[in-house]
N, C-alpha and C positions, 0 to 999 in steps of 0.2 A: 652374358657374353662380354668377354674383356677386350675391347675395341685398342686398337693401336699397341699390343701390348709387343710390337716388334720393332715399334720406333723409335730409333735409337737418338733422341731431339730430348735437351733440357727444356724442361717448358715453361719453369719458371724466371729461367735467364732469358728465353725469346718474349716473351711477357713483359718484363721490365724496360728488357734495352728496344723493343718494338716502339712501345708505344711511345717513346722519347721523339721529341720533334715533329709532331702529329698537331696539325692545329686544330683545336673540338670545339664546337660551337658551346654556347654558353650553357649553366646547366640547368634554366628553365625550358619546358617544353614549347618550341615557340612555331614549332610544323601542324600543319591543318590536314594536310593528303600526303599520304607516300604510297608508292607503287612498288609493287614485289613482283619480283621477277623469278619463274617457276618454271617449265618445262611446257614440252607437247601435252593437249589432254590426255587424261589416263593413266598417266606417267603418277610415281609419288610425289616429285617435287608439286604438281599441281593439284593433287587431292590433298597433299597439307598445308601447301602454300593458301589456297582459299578457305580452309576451317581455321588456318592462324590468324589471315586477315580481318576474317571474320569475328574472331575472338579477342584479338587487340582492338578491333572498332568497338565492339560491346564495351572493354575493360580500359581503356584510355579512353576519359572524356577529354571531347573536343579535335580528337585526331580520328580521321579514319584512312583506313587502310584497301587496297584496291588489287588484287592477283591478275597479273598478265600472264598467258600464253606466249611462251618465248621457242627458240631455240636451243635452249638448254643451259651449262652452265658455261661454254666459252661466250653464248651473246648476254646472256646473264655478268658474264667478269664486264666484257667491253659496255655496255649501257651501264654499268654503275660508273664506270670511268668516264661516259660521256654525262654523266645525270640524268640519264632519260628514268633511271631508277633509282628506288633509295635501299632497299633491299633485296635480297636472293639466299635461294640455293645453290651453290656452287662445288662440284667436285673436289676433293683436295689438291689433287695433282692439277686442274685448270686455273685455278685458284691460287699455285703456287709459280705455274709458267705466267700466269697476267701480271702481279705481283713484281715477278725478276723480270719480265718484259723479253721471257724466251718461248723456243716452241715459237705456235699460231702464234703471239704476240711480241714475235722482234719485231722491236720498231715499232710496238704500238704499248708500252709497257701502262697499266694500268697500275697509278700512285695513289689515289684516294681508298685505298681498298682496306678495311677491318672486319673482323669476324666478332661475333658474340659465341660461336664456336662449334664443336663437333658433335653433331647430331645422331646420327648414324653410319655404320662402313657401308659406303659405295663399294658394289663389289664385282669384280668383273667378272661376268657371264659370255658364254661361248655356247649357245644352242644353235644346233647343227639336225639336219637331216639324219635319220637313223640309218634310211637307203645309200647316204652319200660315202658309208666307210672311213669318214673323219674320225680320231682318233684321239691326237693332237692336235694344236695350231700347223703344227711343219705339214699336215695333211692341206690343206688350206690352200698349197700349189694351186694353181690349172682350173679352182674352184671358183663359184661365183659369192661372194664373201660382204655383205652388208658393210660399212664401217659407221655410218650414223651421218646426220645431216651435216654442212658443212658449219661451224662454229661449235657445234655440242661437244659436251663431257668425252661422246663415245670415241666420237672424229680423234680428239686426244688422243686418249686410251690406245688407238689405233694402231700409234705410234712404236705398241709393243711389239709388235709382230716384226719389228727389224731382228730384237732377241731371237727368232725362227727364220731370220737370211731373209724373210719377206718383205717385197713391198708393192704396194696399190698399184696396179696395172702394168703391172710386171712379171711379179709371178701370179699373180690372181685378177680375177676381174673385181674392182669396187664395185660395190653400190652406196649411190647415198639416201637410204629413205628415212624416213621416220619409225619409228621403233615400230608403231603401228602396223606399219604399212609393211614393213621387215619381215614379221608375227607372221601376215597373212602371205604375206609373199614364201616361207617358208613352208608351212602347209601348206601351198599349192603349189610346192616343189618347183617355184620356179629360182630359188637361191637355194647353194649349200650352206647356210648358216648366215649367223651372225653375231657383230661383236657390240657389246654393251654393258656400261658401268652405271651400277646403280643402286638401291636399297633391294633387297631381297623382298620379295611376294610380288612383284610388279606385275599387272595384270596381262600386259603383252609375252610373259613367261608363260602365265597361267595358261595363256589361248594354245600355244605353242605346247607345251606340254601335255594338253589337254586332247589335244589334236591326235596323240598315240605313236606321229611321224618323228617327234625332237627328240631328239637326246641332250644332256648337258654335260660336254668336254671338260678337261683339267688343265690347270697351265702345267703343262707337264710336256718334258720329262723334268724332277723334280732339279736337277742339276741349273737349266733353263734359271727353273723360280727362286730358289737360293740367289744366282748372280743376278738376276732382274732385283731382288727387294735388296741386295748387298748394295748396289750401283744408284737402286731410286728409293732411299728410306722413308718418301714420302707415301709407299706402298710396303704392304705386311702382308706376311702370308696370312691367308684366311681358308679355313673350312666352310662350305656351304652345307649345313645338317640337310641328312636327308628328308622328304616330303616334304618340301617348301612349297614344290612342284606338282601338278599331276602325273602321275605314273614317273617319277624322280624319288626310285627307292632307295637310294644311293647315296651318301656324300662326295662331294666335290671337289677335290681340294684346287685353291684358285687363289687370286690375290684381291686384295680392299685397297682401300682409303679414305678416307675420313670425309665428311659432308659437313661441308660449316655451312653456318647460318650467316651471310655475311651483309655487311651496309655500307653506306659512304661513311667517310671518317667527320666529314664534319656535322652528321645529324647531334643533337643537342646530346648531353650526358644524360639529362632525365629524362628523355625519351627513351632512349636503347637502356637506361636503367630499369623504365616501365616494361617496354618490349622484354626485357629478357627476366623479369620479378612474373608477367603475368603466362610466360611461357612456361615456367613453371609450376604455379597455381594453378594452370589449367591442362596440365599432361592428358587428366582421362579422357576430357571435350577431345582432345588432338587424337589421341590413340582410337576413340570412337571412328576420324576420318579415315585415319589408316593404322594397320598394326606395326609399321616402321616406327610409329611413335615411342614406341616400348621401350626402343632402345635411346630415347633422351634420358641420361640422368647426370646428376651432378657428378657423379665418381668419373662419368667418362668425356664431360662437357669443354673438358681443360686439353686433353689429351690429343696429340698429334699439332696441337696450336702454333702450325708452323709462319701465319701471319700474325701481325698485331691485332692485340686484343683491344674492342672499343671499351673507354676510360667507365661508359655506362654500366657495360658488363661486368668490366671487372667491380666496379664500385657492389654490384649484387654480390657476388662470388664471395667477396671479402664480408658482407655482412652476414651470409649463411654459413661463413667459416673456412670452407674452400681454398681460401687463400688468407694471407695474413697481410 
């Protein structure tokens, strides 16, 4: 799968001139404990977020590593910017409103922020009641509509639906649950759907799909998603193959974004050097927690690097050749 291949971003001029003016701590590893910041249970960010923790504590001696249950990736941006964290997964698009300090974060702009980089496409999913006659998002009027807890990826995301004239308790009722809670609340038809950005196989799809009652929507009409990825290039059209899903015999067409691995900028160079040498040595252990892992590899780890890249990582990249 060719991840970001719609992004129209030089990555190696945001690369160079990023990480210019970035103060990095020195480059012996001089940290004891960091905390990763991961999603709801269930979710992929937290089924990989604790087997990586798990495997940088085994593979760096003398550091270890610790996985929180968070809110997702907007309280994921703002805790690395307060320090309560040293790492996360974060959205592409949350990751790039924290960053410029727009969206959920005017006025709260979040500067310490670096990536080791693009893991997976987060991808925006739209499962909907079969009974409800949704179709599109413009169906979504008058409906009862999930958008995701208040700080997460999805809540973001959310923001798409003005592209369809909508907005949250306007034309629709919100909800704000938890993916979880979303999943069930949908088979028990008490919501017409909901919205959420994220790795493809997530198991609150699986429940939802499983169930017989969901369907999975398109960002469509295709018109829509053209001037949506024209307008935000930090999103790309994306295909969702079919069976990803239970009873999802179909392809999707929808839109991504990129999942970086991200940290604070002043963790040491040979640490995030370690971090990102032993995340690679250890894909299979990673792809064993979840099959999102598959899609880490060096050809796509660069790609969509719409923030600065930490000096640790790229320091790797350059020695496996990646970059020069």
């Amino acid at each position: 799968m060719k991840l970001m291949r719609y992004l129209k971003l030089t990555l190696v001029v945001l690369t160079v001139v990023s990480v210019t003016g970035f103060a990095v701590a020195s480059d012996k590893i001089t940290e004891t404990y960091l905390k990763m910041g991961t999603s709801s249970s269930g979710g992929i960010f937290n089924a990989l977020g604790v087997a990586t923790c798990q495997m940088w504590t085994e593979r760096i001696p003398g550091v270890k590593f610790s996985a929180m249950v968070t809110g997702g990736s907007g309280t994921n941006s703002r805790m690395i910017g307060t320090k309560e964290i040293d790492v996360a997964f974060i959205a592409g698009e949350t990751a790039f409103y924290a960053a410029k300090g727009e969206g959920q974060f005017k006025g709260k702009q979040v500067k310490n922020l670096m990536i080791i980089g693009n893991l997976f496409p987060a991808v925006l999913h739209f499962p909907v009641l079969k009974s409800s006659n949704i179709k599109t998002p413009y169906d979504f009027k008058d409906k009862k509509i999930n958008v995701g807890t208040p700080g997460s990826g999805s809540e973001t995301a959310a923001g798409i639906l003005a592209y369809f004239d909508l907005k949250a308790d306007v034309n629709f009722s919100a909800r704000h649950m938890k993916h979880a809670s979303a999943a069930e609340a949908l088979t028990d038809e008490k919501i017409d759907g909901f919205i959420h950005l994220g790795g493809l196989g997530i198991s609150h799809h699986m429940q939802a799909g499983a169930s017989g009652k969901a369907v999975f929507i398109p960002f469509a009409p295709e018109s829509v998603r053209e001037k949506f990825t024209k307008e935000n290039p930090i999103y790309y059209k994306f295909t969702m193959p079919a069976n990803v899903y239970p009873n999802q015999n179909y392809p999707v067409e929808t839109v991504a974004t990129a999942t970086f691995l991200a940290v604070r900028q002043d963790l040491s160079e040979e640490l995030v050097y370690q971090m990102t040498k032993q995340l690679f040595d250890n894909l299979p252990t990673l792809i064993q927690a979840h099959s999102a892992a598959k899609e880490i590899t060096l050809e796509n780890i660069l790609k969509g690097a719409v923030l600065p890249v930490h000096p640790g990582a790229l320091k790797y990249y350059k020695e496996v050749g990646i970059l020069k």
